[in-house]
N, C-alpha and C positions, 0 to 999 in steps of 0.2 A: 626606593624613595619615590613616594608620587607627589607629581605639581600637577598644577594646575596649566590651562595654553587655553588661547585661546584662536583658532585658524584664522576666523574669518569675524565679522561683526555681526553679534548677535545679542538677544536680551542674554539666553540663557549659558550660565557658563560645564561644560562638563569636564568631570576631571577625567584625564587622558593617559591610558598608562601602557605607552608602547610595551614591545617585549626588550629586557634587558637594557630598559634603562637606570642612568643612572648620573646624579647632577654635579657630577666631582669636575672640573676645569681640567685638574693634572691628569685626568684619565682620558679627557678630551683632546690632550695635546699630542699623547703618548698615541692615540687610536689615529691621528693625522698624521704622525712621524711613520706608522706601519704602514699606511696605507701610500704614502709617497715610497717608499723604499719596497713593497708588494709590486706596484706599479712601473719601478725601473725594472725590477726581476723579472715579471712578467714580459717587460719590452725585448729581456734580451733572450729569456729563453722563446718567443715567438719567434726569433729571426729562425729559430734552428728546430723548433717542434711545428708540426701542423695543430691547425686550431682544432679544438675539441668539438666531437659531434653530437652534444649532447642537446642542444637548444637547436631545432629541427625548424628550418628553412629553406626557400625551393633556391634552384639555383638560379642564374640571369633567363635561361629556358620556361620558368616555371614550374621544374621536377623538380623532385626531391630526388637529390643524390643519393647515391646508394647506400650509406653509411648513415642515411639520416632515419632509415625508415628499421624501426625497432622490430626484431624476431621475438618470439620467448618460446624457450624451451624449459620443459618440467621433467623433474625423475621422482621416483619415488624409491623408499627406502623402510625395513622391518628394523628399528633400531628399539633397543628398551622395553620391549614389549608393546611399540607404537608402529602405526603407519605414519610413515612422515614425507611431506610433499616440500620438492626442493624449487627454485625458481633459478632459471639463468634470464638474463636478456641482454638480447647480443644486435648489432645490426646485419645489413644485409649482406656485407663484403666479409662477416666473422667475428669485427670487434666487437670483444667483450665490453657492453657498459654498465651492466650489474651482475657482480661475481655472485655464482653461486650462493642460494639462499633459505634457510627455513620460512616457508611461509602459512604451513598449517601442518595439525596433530593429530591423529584418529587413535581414540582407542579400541581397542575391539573389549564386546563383554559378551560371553560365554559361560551359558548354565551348566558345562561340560566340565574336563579337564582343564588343565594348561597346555595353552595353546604351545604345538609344536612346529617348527621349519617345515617344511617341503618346497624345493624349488624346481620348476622348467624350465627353466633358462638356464643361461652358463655361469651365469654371475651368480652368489649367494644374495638373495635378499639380506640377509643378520650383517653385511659388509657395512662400516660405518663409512663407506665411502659409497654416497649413491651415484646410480649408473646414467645415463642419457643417452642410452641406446636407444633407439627407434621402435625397434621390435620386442619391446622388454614383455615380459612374460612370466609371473612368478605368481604364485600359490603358498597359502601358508592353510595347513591345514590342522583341525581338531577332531579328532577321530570321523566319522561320518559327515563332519561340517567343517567348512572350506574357506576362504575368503581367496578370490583371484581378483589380478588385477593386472591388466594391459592398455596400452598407448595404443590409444584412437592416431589411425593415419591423419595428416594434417588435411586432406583430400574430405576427409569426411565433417571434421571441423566446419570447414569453410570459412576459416578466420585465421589471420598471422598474429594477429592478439591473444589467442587462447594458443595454450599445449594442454590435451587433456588425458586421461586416463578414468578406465570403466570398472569399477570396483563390484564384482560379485558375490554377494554373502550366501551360501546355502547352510542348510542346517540338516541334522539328521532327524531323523524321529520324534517327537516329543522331547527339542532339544532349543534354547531361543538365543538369538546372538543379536547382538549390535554394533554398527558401527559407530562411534560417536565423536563428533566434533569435538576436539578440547576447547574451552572458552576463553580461556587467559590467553594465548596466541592470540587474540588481535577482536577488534568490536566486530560484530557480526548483523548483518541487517538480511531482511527480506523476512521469509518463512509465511507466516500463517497471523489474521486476525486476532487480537486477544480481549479479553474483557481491562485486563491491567494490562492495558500495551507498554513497551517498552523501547527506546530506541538509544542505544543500540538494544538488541534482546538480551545483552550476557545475564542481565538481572533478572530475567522474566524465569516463573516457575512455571512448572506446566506436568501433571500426572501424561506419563504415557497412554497414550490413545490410539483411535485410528485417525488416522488424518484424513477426515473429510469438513467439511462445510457444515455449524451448526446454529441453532437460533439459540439466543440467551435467554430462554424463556423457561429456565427453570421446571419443566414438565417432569422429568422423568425423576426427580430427584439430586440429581446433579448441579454443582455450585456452578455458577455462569464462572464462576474465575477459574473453574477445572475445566473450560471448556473452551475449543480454539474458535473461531468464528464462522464467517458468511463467506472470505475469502481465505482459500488457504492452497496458493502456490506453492512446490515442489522447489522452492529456490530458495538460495541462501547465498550472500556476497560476503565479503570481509574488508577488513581494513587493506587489510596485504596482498588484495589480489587475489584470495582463493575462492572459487567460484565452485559451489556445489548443487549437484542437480540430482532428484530422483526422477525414474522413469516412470511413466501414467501407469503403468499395466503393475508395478508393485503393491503388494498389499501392505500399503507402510500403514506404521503408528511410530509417532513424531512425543518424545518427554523431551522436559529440558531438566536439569538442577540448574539453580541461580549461580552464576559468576564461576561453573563449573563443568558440566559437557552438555550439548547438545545430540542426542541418540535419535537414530533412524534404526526400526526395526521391519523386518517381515514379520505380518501375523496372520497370516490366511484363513487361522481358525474366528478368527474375529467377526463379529454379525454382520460389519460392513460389507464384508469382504469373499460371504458365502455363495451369494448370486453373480457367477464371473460365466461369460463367456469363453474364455481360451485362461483358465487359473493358472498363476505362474506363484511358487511359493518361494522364492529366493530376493532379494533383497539386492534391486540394480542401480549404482550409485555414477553417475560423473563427476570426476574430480576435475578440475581445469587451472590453471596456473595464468593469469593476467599481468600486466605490466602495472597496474591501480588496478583502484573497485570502482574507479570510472569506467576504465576499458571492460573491465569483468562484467560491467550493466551491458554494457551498449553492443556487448557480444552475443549477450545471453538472450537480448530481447530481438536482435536478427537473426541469431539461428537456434535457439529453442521455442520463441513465441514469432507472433504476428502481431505487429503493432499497429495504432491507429493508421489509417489515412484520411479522417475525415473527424468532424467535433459533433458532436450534438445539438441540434434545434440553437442558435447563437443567439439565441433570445435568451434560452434560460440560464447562459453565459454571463447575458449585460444585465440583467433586471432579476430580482429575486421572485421566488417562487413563496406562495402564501398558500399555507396549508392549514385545514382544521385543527387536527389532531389534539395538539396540547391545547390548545384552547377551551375546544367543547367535547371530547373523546368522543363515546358512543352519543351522544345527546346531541350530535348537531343534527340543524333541522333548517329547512330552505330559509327560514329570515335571520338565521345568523350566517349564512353564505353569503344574501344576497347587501345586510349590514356591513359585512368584512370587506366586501368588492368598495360599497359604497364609499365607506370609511378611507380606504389605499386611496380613492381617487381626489375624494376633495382634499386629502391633507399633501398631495404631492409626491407620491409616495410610486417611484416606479414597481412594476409587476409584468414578470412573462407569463403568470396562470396562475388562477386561483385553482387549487387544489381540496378535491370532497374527500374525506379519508372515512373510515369506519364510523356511523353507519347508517349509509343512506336507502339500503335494500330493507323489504322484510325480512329475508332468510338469508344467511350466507349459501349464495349459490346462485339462486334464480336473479336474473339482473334486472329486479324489479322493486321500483319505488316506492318506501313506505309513504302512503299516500298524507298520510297525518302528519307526516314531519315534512314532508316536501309535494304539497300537493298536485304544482306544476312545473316539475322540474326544466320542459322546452322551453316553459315562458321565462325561469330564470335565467337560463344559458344566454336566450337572446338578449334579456336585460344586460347579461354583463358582457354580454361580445361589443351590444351597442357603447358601451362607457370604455372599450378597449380590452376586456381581460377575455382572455381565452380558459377553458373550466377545463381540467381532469378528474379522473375519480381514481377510486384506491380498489383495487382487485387482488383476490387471492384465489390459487386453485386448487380449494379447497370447495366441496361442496356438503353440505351441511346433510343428514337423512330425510329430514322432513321438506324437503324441497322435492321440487318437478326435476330439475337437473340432475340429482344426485340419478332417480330412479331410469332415466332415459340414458345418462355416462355410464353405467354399472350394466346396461342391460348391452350395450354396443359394444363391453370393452374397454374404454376409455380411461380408468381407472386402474391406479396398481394394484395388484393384487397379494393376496396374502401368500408370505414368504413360506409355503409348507408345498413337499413336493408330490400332489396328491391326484396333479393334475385336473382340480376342481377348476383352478381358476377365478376362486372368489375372492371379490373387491374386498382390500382391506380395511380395518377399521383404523382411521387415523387421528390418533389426540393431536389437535393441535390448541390455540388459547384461546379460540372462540368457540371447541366443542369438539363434537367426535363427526365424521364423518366420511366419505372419499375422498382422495387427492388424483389430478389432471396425472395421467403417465406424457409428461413432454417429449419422452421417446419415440412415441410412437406417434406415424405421420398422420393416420385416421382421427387421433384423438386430437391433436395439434387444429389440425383444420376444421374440426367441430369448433371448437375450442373462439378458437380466432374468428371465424364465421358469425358467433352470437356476438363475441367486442364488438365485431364492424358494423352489426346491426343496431347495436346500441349507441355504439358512437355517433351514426347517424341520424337515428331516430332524436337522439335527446341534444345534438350541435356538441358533443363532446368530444376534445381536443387529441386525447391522449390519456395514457393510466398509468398508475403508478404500482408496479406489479410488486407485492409483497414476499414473502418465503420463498423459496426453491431451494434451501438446504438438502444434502443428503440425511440429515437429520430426522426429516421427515417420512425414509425410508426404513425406521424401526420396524419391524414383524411386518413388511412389506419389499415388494419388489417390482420391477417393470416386466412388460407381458414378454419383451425379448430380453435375455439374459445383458448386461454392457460387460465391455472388459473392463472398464474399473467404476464405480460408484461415483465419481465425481462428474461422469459424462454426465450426468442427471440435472445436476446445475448448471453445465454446459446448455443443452439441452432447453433449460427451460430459459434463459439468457437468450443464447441463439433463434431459437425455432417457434420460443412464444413473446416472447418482450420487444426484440429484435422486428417484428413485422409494423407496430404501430407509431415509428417515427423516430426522431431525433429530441422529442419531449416526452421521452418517455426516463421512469425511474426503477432504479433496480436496488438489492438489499446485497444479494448474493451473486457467486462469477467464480470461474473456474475456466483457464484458457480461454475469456471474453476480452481479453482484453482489447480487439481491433473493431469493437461493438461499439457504437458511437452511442451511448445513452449516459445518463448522469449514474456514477456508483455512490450509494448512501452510504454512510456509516450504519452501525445499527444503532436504534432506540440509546440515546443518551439519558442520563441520570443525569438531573439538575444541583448539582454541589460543584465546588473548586477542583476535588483533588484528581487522582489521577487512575482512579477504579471508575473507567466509563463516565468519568466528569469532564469537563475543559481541560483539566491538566493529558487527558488523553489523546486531544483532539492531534495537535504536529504530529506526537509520535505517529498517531493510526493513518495521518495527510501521507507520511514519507515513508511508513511498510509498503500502502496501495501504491505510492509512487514507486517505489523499488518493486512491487509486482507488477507494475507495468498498466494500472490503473490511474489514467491522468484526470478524471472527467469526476475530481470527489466533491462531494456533499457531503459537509459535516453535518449533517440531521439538522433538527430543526434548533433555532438558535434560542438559546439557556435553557434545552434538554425539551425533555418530553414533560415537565412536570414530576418525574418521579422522583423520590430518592434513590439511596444508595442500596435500601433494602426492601424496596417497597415499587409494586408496577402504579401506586397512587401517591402522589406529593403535591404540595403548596406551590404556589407561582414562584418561579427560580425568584431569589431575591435582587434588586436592582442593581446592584454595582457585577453582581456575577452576571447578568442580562449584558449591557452595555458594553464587558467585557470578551462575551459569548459573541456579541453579534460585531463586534471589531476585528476580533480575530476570523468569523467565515468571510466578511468582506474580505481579504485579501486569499480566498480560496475561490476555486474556481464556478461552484454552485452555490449560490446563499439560501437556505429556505427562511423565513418567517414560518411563527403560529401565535404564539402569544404576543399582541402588536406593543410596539413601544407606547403608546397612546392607554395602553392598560395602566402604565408609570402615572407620568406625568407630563408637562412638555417640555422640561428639562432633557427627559431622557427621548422624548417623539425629536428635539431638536436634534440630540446627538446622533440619532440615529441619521437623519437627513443629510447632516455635514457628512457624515460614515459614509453612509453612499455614495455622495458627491465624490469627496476622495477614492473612493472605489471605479466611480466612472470616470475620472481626471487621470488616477495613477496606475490601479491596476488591470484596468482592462485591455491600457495598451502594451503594458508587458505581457500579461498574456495570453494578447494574440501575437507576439514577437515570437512569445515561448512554443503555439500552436506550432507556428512555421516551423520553428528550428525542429519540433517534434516528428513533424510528419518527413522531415526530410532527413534529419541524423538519426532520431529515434534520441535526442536529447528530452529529460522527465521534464513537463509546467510544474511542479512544483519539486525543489531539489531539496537534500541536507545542503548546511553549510558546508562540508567539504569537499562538494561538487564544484567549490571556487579556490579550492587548496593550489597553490603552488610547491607544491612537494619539500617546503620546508621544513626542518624543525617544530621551528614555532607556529605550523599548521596543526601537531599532535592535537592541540584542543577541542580542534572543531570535529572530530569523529565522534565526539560525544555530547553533541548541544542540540536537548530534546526539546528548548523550546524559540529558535528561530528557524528561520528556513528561507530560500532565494525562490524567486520567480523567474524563471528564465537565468538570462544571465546578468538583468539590468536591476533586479529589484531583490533587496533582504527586508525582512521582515520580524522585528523583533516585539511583538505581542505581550499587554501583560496577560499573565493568568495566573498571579496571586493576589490573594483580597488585599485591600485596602494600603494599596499598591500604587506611587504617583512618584517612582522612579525606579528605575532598572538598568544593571549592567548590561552592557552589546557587546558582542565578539564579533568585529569586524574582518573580514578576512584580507587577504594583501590584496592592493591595486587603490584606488582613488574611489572615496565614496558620498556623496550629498546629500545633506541629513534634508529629511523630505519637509522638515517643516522650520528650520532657521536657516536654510541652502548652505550653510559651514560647510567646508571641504574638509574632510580627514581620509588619510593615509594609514590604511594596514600594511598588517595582521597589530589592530590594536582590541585593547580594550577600555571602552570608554563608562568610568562608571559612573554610576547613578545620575542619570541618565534621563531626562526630564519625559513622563509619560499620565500627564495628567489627565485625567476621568474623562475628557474628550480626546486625546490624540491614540494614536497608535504611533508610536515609533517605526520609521523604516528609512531609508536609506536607499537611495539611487547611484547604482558605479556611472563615473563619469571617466 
């Protein structure tokens, strides 16, 4: 039955539909009679039981008593033809406080036979009762091909939040196996970039590939939505606590089926995968067992990654960044730079840098100014440092043939070379979408500091701030390779993150990352498509905010706001239209990087006003969550931008929030519920449990409600402050 309430005084009323209510009196009377007669029970069974140690508080000392502080142990188990992972979690004295548990499924898939038993250990793996022995040790084998799996000592862990277990696939011959996630066990987050993100991923489809890092640029043939992205971490969390990890040195390829397994395979025969320095062709998996997929993050990101300890340039934090791009693509030219500057300033418009994108050189390559489109570019820079903005430009390392660079990087080295073992050495040919030419080997330390040497030349010559470093995909390593072998292909993006983007500041942008994640720069989404839905449009942006967040990427840019101008099917489109604008640039304002290109002034000043109130509210509400959320980051390794069930009190009536792909928390003080459906001026909220004030009538409500329709008209953003 739903009523209407109203908390507090306000114009607007919303209807409010706790969980499990309901308006009967006699059931109100009856629910006070239990709870007066629960409450005598309770009184007397306390004189004679000890109180429960489940709600974890220190004692008059300060410590947490020893019963307070949670263990978990995991087993694993060959039942049905599955691997299956058990959970205990116990405290520190022995008590049991969650009985033994299913908390994830693997199935193995084998081009072979039927798979048969073999066990090392004492125990039969095929026992439907699994073990929690310490030193467990079993083997299930298929003729030539094997899958083994042992318990990592907890010493090597280095966490009483994880139990983990190292799952080894080999295969014989010309023979291919998989391990594969079952889906329906529990929502599944992390993994890898998508064109149709997903969150949770169970829905997301995805052809088997090599998992490395790609650009959705459609060159080779290939549909950008058969393609994984710019980021594509080796991790995957769960609802349940299951925490999965591949090892760097695997030569994995990563499918999904929708709402059905997620497969991790070895494929060494694979192009990615044919230039290895120490080639390993077996398939090395961590399985981990967590108490949540809170603790399974915050595990995963102290002891298998490096996380931030510092933010990037705090400028391009508080004030948005203005970039060409959508605006004037290849055609911009110094008097729409120096227009753009002018325009931000007299309309009031904060700005931590204007930004020159593609294409202010003659040639890609040589870092030299078409003289015709930008005659004086030092005299511009100072024009606009003098009015306050600082200028970047857009770099790629790529060098085009007909350039001076191309022939002086190619003759030194510099350049990858073609992937044929003939010991020629000759620099590759590399299609990328501005033509055929060389790409920077970021490997190697000679070419790096060539490299970086001409930026710093140029930065100074022309007062230029910083750059905005384009591709570093391994994608771009087709029929190429680096001059020294890596052990895994994804170093390459590593590489060009660290050792080239990494030198020129805290206002610098990147596209692609691979184990960057302690890099302090802005991470971009890729190239947006200007529509609603949810193939690389707005409806993709939370998902794609709360993957990089779950990879451990806090520092995002949702590209520039109401896309790039393109469509869905097309790298050329019409000016996003206005209510998807307004709606685009609402929802980056509560992210942590904002870019501009196409100004709100292109509108009308309906929408140049809305945009102005947006920011204000951006610089009143969410700048000071988060930098609340910074703190907490660099000191817990708590995400700045979280899912909703990052605020779960482990109830029941929390099941919801594992699946709501379009709100999200800031820290721990701010939700945010965004529209991004057209013609949209209310919406449902999933508030989660504890005290929250609606950011713009100050009403108090009290979750895990849902409050619907939900007033969110063409100027506000809906959010909500826990108090």
């Amino acid at each position: 039955i739903k009523t209407k309430k109203q908390t507090m005084t306000g114009s607007a009323t919303t209807r409010q539909v706790p969980v499990n209510q309901s308006s009967s009196s006699g059931f109100i009377g009856r629910a006070i009679l239990v709870l007066i007669i629960s409450f005598i029970v309770y009184s007397l069974l306390s004189a004679y039981f000890p109180a429960s140690t489940d709600s974890i508080a220190p004692d008059e000392s300060g410590s947490l008593k020893e019963d307070q502080v949670s263990l978990v142990t995991s087993a694993v188990a060959f039942e049905n033809d599955r691997l299956k992972v058990y959970r205990t979690v116990s405290s520190n004295s022995g008590k049991i406080k969650k009985k033994s548990e299913l908390i994830g499924e693997f199935s193995l898939a084998w081009s072979g036979e039927k798979l048969s038993v073999q066990s090392k250990s004492d125990q039969q793996p095929s026992s439907s009762r699994p073990t929690d022995a310490r030193d467990l040790s079993i083997t299930w084998s298929n003729g030539g091909s094997s899958l083994t799996v042992t318990t990592l000592p907890q010493s090597f862990i280095n966490s009483r939040f994880l139990s983990c277990h190292r799952a080894v696939l080999t295969t014989a011959a010309k023979e291919s196996a998989s391990l594969c996630l079952e889906l329906p066990a529990a929502s599944v987050y992390g993994g890898g970039a998508a064109f149709d993100q997903r969150w949770p991923i169970n829905s997301q489809s995805m052809p088997s590939q090599a998992y490395v890092s790609n650009d959705f640029a459609e060159l080779t043939g290939a549909k950008r939505s058969d393609l994984w992205g710019g980021f594509v971490e080796r991790l995957w969390l769960t609802s349940r606590g299951l925490l999965v990890h591949v090892d760097d040195a695997t030569p994995l390829s990563v499918g999904q089926e929708a709402d059905r397994r997620l497969c991790l395979t070895a494929t060494p025969d694979d192009e990615a995968y044919l230039w290895r320095s120490n080639p390993r062709d077996y398939l090395n998996v961590t399985i981990c067992a967590a108490d949540s997929a809170k603790e399974a993050y915050l595990a995963a990101h102290s002891w298998l990654y490096t996380r931030p300890t510092s933010s990037p340039d705090r400028r391009i934090l508080r004030e948005p960044i203005w970039c060409t791009w959508a605006r004037h693509k290849t055609a911009v030219a110094q008097s729409d730079v120096e227009s753009l500057a002018n325009d931000v300033t007299r309309l009031g418009f904060p700005a931590s840098q204007i930004e020159i994108d593609d294409r202010y050189t003659i040639n890609y390559g040589d870092l030299a100014w078409d003289p015709i489109k930008f005659p004086n570019p030092a005299e511009m820079t100072a024009k606009l440092k003098y009015i306050g903005h600082r200028v970047t430009t857009w770099i790629v390392p790529f060098f085009n043939k007909n350039t001076s660079a191309y022939d002086e990087a190619a003759a030194a080295g510099y350049l990858l070379i073609e992937s044929v073992n003939d010991n020629n050495n000759r620099s590759a040919d590399i299609l990328w979408w501005q033509g055929v030419g060389g790409q920077l080997d970021p490997t190697n330390p000679s070419a790096v500091s060539w490299f970086a040497n001409r930026l710093a030349r140029f930065r100074q010559q022309f007062g230029i701030e910083s750059f905005k470093f384009d591709a570093g995909e391994v994608y771009y390593l087709r029929g190429a390779r680096t001059q020294a072998p890596l052990e895994a292909p994804m170093q390459f993006t590593t590489a060009y993150v660290q050792q080239v983007a990494a030198k020129f500041g805290g206002a610098v942008e990147v596209r692609a990352g691979y184990r960057t994640q302690s890099v302090p720069v802005a991470t971009r989404m890729f190239d947006k498509d200007s529509h609603w839905g949810g193939r690389n449009g707005l409806r993709s942006i939370v998902p794609n905010a709360l993957m990089l967040s779950m990879a451990g990427y806090h520092f995002v840019m949702p590209d520039m706001i109401g896309g790039n101008a393109y469509s869905e099917d097309s790298m050329e489109g019409a000016r996003p239209e206005r209510e998807l604008y307004i709606r685009w640039m609402q929802l980056s304002s509560f992210l942590p990087i904002v870019q501009f290109s196409i100004a709100p002034w292109d509108y009308d000043q309906e929408v140049t006003d809305i945009a102005l109130k947006t920011l204000k509210l951006r610089a009143e509400v969410y700048i000071p969550a988060l930098e609340a959320a910074l703190t907490q980051l660099f000191s817990t390794g708590e995400p700045v931008t979280r899912p909703l069930w990052w605020a779960s009190d482990g109830t029941v009536d929390d099941v919801r929030l594992w699946t709501v792909d379009d709100q999200f928390l800031v820290g721990d003080s701010l939700l945010v519920a965004p529209v991004i459906r057209q013609s949209t001026v209310a919406r449902d909220i999933l508030l989660p449990s504890g005290r929250w004030k609606d950011g713009y009538s100050g009403r108090l409500v009290d979750g895990p409600l849902v409050l619907k329709d939900h007033p969110a008209k063409l100027d506000m953003v809906p959010h909500f402050i826990r108090v």
